[in-house]
N, C-alpha and C positions, 0 to 999 in steps of 0.2 A: 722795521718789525711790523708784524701782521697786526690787524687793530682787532683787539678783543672780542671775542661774539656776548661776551656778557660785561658791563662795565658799571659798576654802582661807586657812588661818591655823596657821604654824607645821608646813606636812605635810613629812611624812616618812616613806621606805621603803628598808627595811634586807634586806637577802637576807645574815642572818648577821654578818659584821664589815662586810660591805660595804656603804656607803651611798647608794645609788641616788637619791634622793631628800633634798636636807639642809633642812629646815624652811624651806618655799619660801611665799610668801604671794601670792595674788595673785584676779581677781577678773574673771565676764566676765559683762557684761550681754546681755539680751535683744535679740536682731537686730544683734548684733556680732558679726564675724568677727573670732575671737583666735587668735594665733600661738605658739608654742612652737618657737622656730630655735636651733640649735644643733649643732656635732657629733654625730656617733656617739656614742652611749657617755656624753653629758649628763645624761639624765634626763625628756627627751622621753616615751619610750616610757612607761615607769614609771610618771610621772604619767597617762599617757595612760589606762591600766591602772585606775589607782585611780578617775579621773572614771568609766570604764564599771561600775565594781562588780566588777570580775573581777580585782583583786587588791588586799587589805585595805590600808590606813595601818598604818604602824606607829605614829607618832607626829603628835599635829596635831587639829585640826579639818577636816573635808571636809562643805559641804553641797553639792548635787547638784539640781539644781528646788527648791530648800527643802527636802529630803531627807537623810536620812543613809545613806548608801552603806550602813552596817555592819547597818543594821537594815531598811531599803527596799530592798536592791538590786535585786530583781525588779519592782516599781513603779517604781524609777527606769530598770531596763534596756527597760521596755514601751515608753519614751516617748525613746526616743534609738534616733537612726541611726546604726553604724558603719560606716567603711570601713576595712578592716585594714590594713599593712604589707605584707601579701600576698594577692592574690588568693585567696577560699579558695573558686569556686565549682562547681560541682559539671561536669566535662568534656562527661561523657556525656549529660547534658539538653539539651535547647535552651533557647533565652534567654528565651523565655516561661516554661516548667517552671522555670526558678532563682526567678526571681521568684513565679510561684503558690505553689512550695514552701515558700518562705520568707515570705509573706504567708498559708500555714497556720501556719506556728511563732508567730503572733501571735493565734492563732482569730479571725482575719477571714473572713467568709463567702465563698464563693464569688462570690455578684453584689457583692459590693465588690472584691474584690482583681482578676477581670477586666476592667474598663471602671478601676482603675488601673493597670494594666497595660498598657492602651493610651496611657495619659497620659504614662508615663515611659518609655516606649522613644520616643513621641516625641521629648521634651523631652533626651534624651539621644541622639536621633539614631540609634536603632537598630532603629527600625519595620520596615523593609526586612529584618531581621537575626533577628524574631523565630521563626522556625522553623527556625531554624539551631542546630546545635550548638556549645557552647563550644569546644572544643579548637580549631579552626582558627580563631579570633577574632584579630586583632593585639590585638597588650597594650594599645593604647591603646581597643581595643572593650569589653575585659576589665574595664579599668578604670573607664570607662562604664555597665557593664553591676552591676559594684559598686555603683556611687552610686548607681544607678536602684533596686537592691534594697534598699541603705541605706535607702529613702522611700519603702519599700512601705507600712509601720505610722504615715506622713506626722507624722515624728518633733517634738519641743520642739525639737532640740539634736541637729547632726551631729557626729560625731565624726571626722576624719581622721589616721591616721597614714602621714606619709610619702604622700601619693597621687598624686603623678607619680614615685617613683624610676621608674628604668629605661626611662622614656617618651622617645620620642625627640622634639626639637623642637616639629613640627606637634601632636603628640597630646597633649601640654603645654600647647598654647596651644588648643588642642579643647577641653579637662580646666577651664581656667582660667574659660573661658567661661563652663563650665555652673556653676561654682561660683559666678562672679559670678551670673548670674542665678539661684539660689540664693539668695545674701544680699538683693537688690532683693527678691525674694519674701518676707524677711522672715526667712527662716532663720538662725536662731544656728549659726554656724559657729567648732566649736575645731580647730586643725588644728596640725601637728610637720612642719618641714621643714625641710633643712640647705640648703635653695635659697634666696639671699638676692635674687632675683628674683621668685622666689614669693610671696616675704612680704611685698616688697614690691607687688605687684599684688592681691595677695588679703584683707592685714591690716589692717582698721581700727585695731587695737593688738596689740602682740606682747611677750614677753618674750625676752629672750637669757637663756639658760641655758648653764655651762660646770661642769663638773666638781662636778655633782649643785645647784648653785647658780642663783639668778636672778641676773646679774649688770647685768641693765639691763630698762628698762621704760619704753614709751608708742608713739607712734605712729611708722612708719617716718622721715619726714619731724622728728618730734622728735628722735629718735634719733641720725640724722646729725648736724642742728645741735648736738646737744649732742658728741654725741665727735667731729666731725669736720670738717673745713674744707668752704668751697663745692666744692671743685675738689681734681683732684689730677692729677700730672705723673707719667706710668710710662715708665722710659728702661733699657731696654736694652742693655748693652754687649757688647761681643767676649770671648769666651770667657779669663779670666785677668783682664781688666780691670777688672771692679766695684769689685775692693777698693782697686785704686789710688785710682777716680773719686770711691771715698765722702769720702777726706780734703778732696777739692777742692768739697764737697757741703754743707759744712758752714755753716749759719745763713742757706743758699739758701729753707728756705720752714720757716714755722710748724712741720712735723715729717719727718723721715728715716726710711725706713723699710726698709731692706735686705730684701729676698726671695731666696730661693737663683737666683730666671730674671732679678728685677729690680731695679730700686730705684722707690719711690713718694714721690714730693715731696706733702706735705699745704700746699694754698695755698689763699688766696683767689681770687688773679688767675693762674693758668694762662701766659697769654699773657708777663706780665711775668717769670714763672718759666723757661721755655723760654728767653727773650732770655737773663738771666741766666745760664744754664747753657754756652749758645754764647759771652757774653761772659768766660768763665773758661775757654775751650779745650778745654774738653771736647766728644767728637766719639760720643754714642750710635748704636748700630746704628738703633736705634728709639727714637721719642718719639709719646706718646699722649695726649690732654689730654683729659679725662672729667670728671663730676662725682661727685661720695662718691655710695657706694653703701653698701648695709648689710655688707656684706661689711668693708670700712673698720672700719666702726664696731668691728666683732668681730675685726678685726685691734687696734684699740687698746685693744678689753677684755681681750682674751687673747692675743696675738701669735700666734693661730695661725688659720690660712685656716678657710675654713667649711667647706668639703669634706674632711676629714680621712677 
């Protein structure tokens, strides 16, 4: 079998007493898109840090391309794409000038980095865009304009942190696109999101990380089936009423799950669960019948929503 382009065992990172990071293991092959979902405040970032070479292990093994971060980091940072958490690019250029400039920080020649330059404002949809300055760009150009620069140096391994926060809908599902066709291209994609729709569209396998831990791992779709039912019933009551309707709730489906706006019935059969509910008297505002989502899942690893 191929040997891993990312391989950690036992890592760990400490800022002082604080443990950012608690000996987390985990492993992503070549032309996988792997996921790291979790809240704020996880350990997303952190790890995210140490894969790029810009901030050391404390504890663990990290290899990196078959690399050691500690001792390679400038050979491993030549050959990876990031895209930060925040936009960091330069206002005052235009969108051609972000990318030239940053396809010199790699000493790419000049007849190399213009004719990819036209490749990737294509492929990101922003040809039209190129003699335009940043500053008036939507966030969602911005972040386009990111990824394209990301793949100036036509990276091993892209890195993403967080790369739709703040995007509205459309520019979300803009953003989603380019990174799938990204992955069909062949590209290793690791990426951090608290969007449990995201990871779901984007991850070939992911881990759930809570409170500096991995607390679950494989593919979305395994995931569910293992923490969660086919189906689930969200039933809303009138302001005062939940906690009456929980006692009368009781051994209605596989699991209970009280939220401060609702309550989630975890079932198989959905339909057979709603009958149920109306055949004990109980009269919700609303009743919603869906299937598990990852969101779910990280409700019953952590009992806390994934948007914290």
């Amino acid at each position: 079998m191929a040997s891993p382009l990312i391989e950690a065992r036992s890592l760990t990172k400490r800022f002082g007493r604080f443990t950012a990071v608690d000996s987390i293991d985990f492993e992503v092959a070549a032309g996988e898109a792997f996921g790291f979902l979790g809240p704020n405040g996880a350990g997303k970032s952190s790890t995210m840090r140490m894969i790029g070479c810009v901030s050391p292990a404390t504890e663990g093994r990290l290899r990196v391309l078959g690399l050691d971060p500690a001792t390679d980091g400038p050979t491993i940072r030549a050959r990876l794409g990031v895209v930060p958490q925040e936009d960091n690019l330069d206002m005052e250029l235009t969108v051609a000038e972000n990318l030239l400039i940053y396809g010199r920080f790699f000493d790419l020649p000049k007849s190399v980095i213009r004719p990819r330059i036209d490749e990737l404002l294509e492929f990101v949809q922003l040809s039209e865009r190129r003699n335009s300055r940043v500053e008036p760009l939507s966030g969602g150009m911005k972040r386009r304009l990111t990824i394209a620069r990301s793949l100036i140096n036509e990276p091993d391994l892209l890195l993403l942190d967080e790369p739709t926060t703040g995007l509205d809908p459309q520019a979300r599902h803009a953003l989603w696109d380019r990174l799938y066709r990204l992955k069909q291209r062949g590209v290793t994609l690791v990426l951090t999101t608290h969007y449990m729709d995201e990871a779901e569209q984007l991850c070939d396998r992911l881990v759930v990380m809570d409170k500096a831990r991995i607390v679950a791992e494989g593919s979305p779709r395994e995931l569910i089936e293992q923490h969660s039912t086919r189906e689930v019933v969200e039933l809303r009551f009138p302001v005062g009423l939940q906690e009456l309707a929980l006692s009368q709730l009781d051994g209605i489906a596989k699991r209970v799950e009280p939220l401060p706006d609702r309550v989630l019935l975890y079932t198989d059969d959905a339909d057979s669960t709603v009958a149920e509910v109306h055949h004990r008297g109980l009269a919700p505002e609303n009743v919603v019948e869906r299937r598990s989502t990852l969101e779910d899942v990280f409700l019953r690893l952590t009992g806390r929503m994934l948007i914290d």
